[in-house]
N, C-alpha and C positions, 0 to 999 in steps of 0.2 A: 504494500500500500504506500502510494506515493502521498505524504503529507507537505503542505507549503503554507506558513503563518504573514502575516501582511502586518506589520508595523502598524500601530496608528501613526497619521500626520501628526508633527511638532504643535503646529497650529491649532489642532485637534484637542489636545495632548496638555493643555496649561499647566506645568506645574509638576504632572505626574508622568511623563516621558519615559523615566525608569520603570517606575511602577508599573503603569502599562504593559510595558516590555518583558516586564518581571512575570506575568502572569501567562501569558504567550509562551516565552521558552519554559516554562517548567509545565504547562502541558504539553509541547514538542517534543519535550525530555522523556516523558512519559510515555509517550506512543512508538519513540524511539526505541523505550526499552522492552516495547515487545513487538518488536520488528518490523514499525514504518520506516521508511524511507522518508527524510523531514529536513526543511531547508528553511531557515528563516529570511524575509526579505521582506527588504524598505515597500513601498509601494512604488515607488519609481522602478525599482527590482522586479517586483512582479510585473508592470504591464509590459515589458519587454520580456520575459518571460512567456507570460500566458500565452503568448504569439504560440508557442509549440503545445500547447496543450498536454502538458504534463504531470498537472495535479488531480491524482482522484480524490483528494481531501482539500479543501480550503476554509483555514481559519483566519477569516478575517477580521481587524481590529479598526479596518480604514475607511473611511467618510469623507472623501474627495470626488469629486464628482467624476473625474478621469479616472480615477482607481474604480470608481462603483460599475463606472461603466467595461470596464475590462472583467468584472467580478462578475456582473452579467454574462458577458461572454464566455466564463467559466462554467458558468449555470447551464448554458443552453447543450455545452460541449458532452454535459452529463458528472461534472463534478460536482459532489457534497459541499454548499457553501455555509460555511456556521460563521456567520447567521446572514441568512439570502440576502439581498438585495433591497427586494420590498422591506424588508422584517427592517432592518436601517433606516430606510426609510420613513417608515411608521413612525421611527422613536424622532423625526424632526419636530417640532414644537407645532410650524402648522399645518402636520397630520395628528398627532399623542392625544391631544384634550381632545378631539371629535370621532375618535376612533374608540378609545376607552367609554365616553360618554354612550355612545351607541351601542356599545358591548355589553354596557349593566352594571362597568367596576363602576365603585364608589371613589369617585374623585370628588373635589369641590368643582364648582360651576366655573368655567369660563370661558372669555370671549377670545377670538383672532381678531386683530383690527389692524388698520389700515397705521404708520405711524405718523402720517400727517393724511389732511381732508376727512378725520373719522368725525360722526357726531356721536354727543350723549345719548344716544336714544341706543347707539351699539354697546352700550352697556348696561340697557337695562336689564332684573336681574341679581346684578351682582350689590353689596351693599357696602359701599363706599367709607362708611363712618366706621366699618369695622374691618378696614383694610384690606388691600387689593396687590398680590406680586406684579408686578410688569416683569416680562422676562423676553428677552427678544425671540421673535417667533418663528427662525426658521432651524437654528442649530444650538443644539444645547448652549451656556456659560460657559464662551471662556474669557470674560474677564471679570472683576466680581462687579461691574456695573450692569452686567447682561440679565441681573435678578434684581431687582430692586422693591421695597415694602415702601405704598402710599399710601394714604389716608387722608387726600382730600384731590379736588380735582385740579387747584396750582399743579402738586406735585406729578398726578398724571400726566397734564401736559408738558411738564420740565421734562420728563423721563424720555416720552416719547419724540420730542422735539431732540434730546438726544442723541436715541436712537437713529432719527432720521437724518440727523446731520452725519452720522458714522456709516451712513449707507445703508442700516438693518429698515427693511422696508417694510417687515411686519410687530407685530408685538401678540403676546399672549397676554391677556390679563386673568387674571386664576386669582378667585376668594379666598382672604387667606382664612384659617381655620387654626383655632386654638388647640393645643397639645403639644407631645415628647416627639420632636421629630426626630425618628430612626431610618436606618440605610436596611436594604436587603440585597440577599444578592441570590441566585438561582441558574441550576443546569434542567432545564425540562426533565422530568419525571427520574430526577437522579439525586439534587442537592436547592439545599433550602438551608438560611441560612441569616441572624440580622445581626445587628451590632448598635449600640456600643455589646459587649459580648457579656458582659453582666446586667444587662438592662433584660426584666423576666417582663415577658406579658402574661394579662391573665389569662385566668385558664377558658374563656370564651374565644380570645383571639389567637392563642397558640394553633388551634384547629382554623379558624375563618381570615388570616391574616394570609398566610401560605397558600390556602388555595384561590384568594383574591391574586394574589400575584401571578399565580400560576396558570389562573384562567384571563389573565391580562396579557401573559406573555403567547399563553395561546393565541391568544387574538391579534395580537400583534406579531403573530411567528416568529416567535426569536426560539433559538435554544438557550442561548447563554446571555445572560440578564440581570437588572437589577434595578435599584429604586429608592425612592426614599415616599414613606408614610408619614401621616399625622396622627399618633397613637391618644385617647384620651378616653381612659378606665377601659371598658369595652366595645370602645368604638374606634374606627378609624377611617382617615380620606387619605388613596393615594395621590400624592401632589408629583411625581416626577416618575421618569421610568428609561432606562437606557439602555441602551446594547452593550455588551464587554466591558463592562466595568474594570476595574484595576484588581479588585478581589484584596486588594492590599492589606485588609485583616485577618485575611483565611484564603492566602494564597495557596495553601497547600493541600488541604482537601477541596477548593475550587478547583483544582487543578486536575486530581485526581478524575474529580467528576467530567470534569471537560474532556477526559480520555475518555472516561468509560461510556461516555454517552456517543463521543466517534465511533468506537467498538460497535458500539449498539446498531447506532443507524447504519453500518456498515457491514454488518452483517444481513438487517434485517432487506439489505440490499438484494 
C-alpha cells in the first residue's frame, strides 16, 4: 500500500506548523510499520507528484485551492482521500453553520453576510445584547482578529468594515452562548476524544456529546476531525468544527486511530 501525507500550508498553519506536522508523520510512522509504503510531502510536493498517480492512500492536511484541486484529481484516479475534498470543504465557514444547521447538530444560530452592503434585517434572529462572534466566513482563524466577540452594533460594523478592508468578503456571525468551552477531536467510528483532559462531563453528555460530533462529522464526511463545544451542566452548542486538527494533546493514540481507521477503509476496499 502506497501511502503519501500533504503538509498543511504555512499560511494555513498559524502558529502550529510543527504540531500539525507532528500529527501527520507519527500516523505515517505507523502504517509504515506494518508495511505501507509512505512518503511525506509539502503540497507543492505533491501536485507535481500526483501527475503519476501513485498514491493508493492520501492523507491530506492541505486547504489551498491548487492543492485541493490536484486532491480531487487523486479522488477521481480511485485513491482513498482522508479526508475528501468536499468533507474540507464543508468545514469553510461559508458552508459549516448551514450545513450543521440543516443536519439537526445543535449549534447556536447564525448568519453568512455580506462584509460590506449587508443590512440589519440579515441578522434578525440573533440577539445582539447578548453577544455575537464575527469570524471571517470563508476559512477558519488565522489570525486572532478573524474571531472577534461584539455586543452592540458600532462594534459589528468596526469588525466587519475590517474585514472588508483585508479583503475577507464574507463574515459568519454565530450567537455566542454561555458555558466551559472545550476542544474535541475524533477518527470516524475509531476514536473520541476532549480536552482540557481532566475537564469530566456529566454523565448525560459523556453519551450525547460524542455522538453529536460524530453524526456532524458524518454529515460533513470527514474521517478525521475535530471541534470545539459550548459545555453548560447538560447541555451543549457546537460553535466550530474542523478537518485534521493538530491532535497536539493526544497525539499519540490520535495517531494510532488514524492508522487503524486507513486499515479499515482499506481493506473494506
Amino acid at each position: 500500500m502506497r501511502v503519501v501525507g500533504v503538509y498543511r500550508e504555512a499560511e494555513f498553519s498559524p502558529g502550529k506548523v510543527a504540531a500539525d506536522a507532528a500529527i501527520l508523520d507519527a500516523a505515517l510512522a505507523l502504517l509504515a510499520s506494518r508495511g505501507a509504503k509512505v512518503a511525506a510531502l509539502s503540497p507543492a510536493q505533491f501536485m507535481r507528484a500526483e501527475r503519476d498517480g501513485l498514491a493508493d492512500v492520501v492523507l491530506a492536511m492541505c486547504q489551498s485551492e491548487a492543492a485541493l484541486e490536484h486532491l480531487a484529481t487523486a479522488q477521481r484516479r480511485g485513491a482513498l482521500v482522508i479526508n475528501p475534498v468536499h468533507a474540507i470543504r464543508n468545514c469553510y465557514r461559508d458552508r459549516l453553520g448551514a450545513v450543521l444547521e440543516a443536519a439537526g447538530v445543535a449549534v447556536p444560530p447564525g448568519r453568512l453576510i455580506d462584509t460590506h452592503g449587508f443590512v440589519w434585517s440579515d441578522l434578525d434572529g440573533l440577539a445582539l445584547e447578548r453577544g455575537v462572534f464575527v469570524k471571517r466566513g470563508d476559512l477558519h482563524a488565522m489570525v486572532a482578529d478573524d474571531v472577534r466577540r461584539a455586543c452592540s452594533r458600532a462594534e459589528i460594523e468596526a469588525f466587519l468594515s475590517d474585514f472588508a478592508r483585508r479583503g475577507v468578503k464574507k463574515a459568519y456571525l454565530q450567537q455566542a452562548v454561555e458555558g466551559r468551552v472545550v476542544k474535541f477531536y475524533g477518527v470516524s467510528e475509531t476514536y473520541f476524544s476532549i480536552a482540557p483532559a481532566g475537564f469530566e462531563l456529566s454523565s448525560v453528555l459523556r453519551g450525547r456529546l460524542p455522538q453529536a460530533a460524530a453524526d456532524a462529522a458524518r454529515t460533513l464526511e470527514l474521517q478525521v476531525w475535530g471541534g470545539d463545544a459550548v459545555v453548560d451542566r447538560d447541555d451543549f452548542r457546537i460553535i466550530d468544527f474542523n478537518d485534521w486538527p493538530s491532535f497536539q494533546t493526544v497525539r499519540t493514540p490520535a495517531a494510532a486511530a488514524i492508522a487503524r481507521r486507513v486499515l479499515a477503509l482499506m481493506a473494506g476496499r
